[in-house]
N, C-alpha and C positions, 0 to 999 in steps of 0.2 A: 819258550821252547815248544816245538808241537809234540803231540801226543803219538808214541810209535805207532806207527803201521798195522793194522790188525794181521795173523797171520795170516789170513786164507785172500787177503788181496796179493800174496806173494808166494804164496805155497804152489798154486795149481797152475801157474804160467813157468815156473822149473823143467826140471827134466820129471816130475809127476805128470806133466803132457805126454810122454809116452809111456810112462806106467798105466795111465791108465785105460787105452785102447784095449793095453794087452793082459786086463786084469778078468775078462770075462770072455770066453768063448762067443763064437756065436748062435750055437744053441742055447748057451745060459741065456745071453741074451733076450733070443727068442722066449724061452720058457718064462724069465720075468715079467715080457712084456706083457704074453697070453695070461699071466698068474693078475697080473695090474687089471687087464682088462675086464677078466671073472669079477674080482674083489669089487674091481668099482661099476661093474654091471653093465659098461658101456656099450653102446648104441652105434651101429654107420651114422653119421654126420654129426656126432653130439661134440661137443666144445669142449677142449681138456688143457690144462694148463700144467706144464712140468717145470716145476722151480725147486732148485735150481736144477737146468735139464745139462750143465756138463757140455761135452762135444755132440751132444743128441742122440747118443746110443740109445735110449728108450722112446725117444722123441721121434724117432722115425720109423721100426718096427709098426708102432701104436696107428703113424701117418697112414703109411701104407696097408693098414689094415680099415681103412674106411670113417677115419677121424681127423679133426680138423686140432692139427696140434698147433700149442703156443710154447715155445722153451724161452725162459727166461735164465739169463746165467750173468753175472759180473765179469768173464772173461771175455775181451775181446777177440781174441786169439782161439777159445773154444769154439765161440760163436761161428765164428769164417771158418770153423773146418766143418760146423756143422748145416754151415748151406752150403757147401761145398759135394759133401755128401748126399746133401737132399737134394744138389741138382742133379749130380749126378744116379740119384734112382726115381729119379722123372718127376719129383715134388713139385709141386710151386711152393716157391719162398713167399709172396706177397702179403699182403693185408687179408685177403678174402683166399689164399691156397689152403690145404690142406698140413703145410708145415711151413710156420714163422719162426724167426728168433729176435729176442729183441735183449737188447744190453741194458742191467740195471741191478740196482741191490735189491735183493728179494723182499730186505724188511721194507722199502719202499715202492713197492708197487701200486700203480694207483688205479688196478681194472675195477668196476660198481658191477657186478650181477652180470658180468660176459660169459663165464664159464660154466659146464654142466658138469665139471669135474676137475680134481687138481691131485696130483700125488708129488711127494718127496723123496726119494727112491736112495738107496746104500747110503746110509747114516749122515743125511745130508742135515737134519737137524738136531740140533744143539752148539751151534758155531757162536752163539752170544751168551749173554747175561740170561739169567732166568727170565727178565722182563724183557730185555730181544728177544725170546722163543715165542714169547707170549703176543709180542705184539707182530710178530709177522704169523700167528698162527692165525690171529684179527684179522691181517693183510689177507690171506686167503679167503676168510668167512665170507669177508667184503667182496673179493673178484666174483664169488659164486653166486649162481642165481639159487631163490629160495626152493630149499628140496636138491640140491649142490651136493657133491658127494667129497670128501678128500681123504687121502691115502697118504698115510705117514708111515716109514720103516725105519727101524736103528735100531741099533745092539739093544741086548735087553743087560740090565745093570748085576742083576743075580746073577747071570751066569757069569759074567764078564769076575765078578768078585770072586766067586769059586771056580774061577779058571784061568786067575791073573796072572801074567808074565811079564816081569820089569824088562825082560830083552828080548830082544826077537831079532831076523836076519836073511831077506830073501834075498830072491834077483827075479825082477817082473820086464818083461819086452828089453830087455838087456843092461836094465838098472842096476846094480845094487843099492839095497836097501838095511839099513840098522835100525833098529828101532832101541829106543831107552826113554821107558815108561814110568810114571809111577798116577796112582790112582787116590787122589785127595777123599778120605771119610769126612770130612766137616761139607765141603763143598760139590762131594759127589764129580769134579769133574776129571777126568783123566788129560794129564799132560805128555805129552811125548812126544821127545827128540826125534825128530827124523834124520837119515845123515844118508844124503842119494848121492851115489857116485855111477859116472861111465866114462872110463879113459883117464882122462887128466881132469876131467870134470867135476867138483862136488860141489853139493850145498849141504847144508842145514837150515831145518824149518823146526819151531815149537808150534806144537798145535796143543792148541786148549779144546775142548770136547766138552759139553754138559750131558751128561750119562744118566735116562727116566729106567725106571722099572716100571712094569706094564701100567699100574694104576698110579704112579706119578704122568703118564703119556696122558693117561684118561681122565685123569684132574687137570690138566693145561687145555687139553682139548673144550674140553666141556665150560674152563672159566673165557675160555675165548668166545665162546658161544654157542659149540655147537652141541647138537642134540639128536641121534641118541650115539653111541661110539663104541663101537666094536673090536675085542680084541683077536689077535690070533698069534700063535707060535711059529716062528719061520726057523731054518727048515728044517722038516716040512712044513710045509702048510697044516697046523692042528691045533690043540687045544693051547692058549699057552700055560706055561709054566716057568720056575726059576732054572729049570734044567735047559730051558729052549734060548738059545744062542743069541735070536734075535726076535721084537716085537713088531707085527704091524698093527697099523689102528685105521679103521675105516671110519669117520665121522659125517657128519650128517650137516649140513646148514639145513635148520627150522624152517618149515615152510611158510611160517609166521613169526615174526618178532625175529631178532638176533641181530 
């Protein structure tokens, strides 16, 4: 018998394809990307790799701001909307443009020292095993060149604990959305039913999540290899703490060793 399907190879080709265009304005947007770019100090023509980069919502802002972007995603169906988008606001798609996408599992990526920069943007990590996070945080150390910067965000675990909700219940870009949670203390990981309907249409997706509090991000960071790593509170952008929502972490590839 084979081994079921992981969720997130069937979660985000659903009707989550239109959730989530319409989950971020376009000033949010804007303001992430500009917030990315501070954080990871970037440069006109410097080399930045977004994994996974989604339909390119941040992948192309960052483009058109004077950067040579690379999105990586596992959806094929993301991907083609997202050089669809970049042709249509003047990108080159190519090998040497200013915005590429290329199809592949993130924990497999096989770039050596291409990149001057990498981020993972809206709680894109923790979709594996403890030792999947670890080893595609590896996967990145490796793309970067030495002196590399990489940018990691996701909920932060304290607050999520003192703010937990087993039910939740929106409507995004014309979705409905139910949510039915519950948040494993042995395993730290929160499980949660999704149940998307629009018209006659519904599914249901389980998604499993591995959930860090700031200095479990800064122990995985640092056992992957990088040196030295940075935290901060989002949002706002500031100190963090157990009160703060969500973490990012700026880390560093060694400009020796790693």
């Amino acid at each position: 018998m084979n081994p079921p399907q992981p969720w997130f190879e069937r979660f985000f080709d659903g009707l989550y394809a239109d959730v989530l265009p319409a989950t971020f304005s376009p000033a949010r947007t804007l303001g992430q990307a500009r917030l990315i770019r501070r954080l990871l100090k970037l440069r006109p023509g410097e080399r930045v790799l977004d994994v996974p980069c989604g339909q390119g919502r941040l992948t192309l802002p960052l483009a058109q701001g004077g950067l040579a972007l690379t999105g990586v995603d596992l959806s094929p169906r993301y991907l083609a909307r997202a050089r669809r988008a970049a042709r249509a606001a003047g990108l080159a798609t190519g090998a040497g443009g200013s915005a590429r996408f290329i199809c592949a599992d993130m924990r497999r990526i096989e770039f050596a020292g291409e990149f001057d920069a990498a981020f993972n943007w809206f709680g894109s990590f923790g979709y594996f095993s403890s030792a999947g996070n670890l080893a595609f945080a590896r996967r990145v150390l490796r793309a970067l060149r030495p002196g590399g910067r990489f940018l990691v965000e996701g909920l932060n675990r304290s607050w999520l604990k003192a703010h937990f909700r087993p039910e939740g219940d929106e409507t995004i870009g014309g979705v409905r959305i139910e949510h039915r949670r519950n948040l494993d203390p042995r395993t730290h990981r929160v499980r949660d039913t999704w149940t998307l309907s629009r018209g006659k249409r519904r599914e249901q997706h389980r998604i499993s999540m591995q959930l860090y509090t700031g200095g479990e991000i800064r122990a995985l960071l640092r056992a992957a290899g990088f040196r030295p790593v940075r935290l901060f509170g989002y949002p706002p952008l500031g100190r963090l703490s157990r009160h703060s929502r969500r973490w990012i972490a700026v880390a560093i590839r060694p400009a020796t060793g790693g």
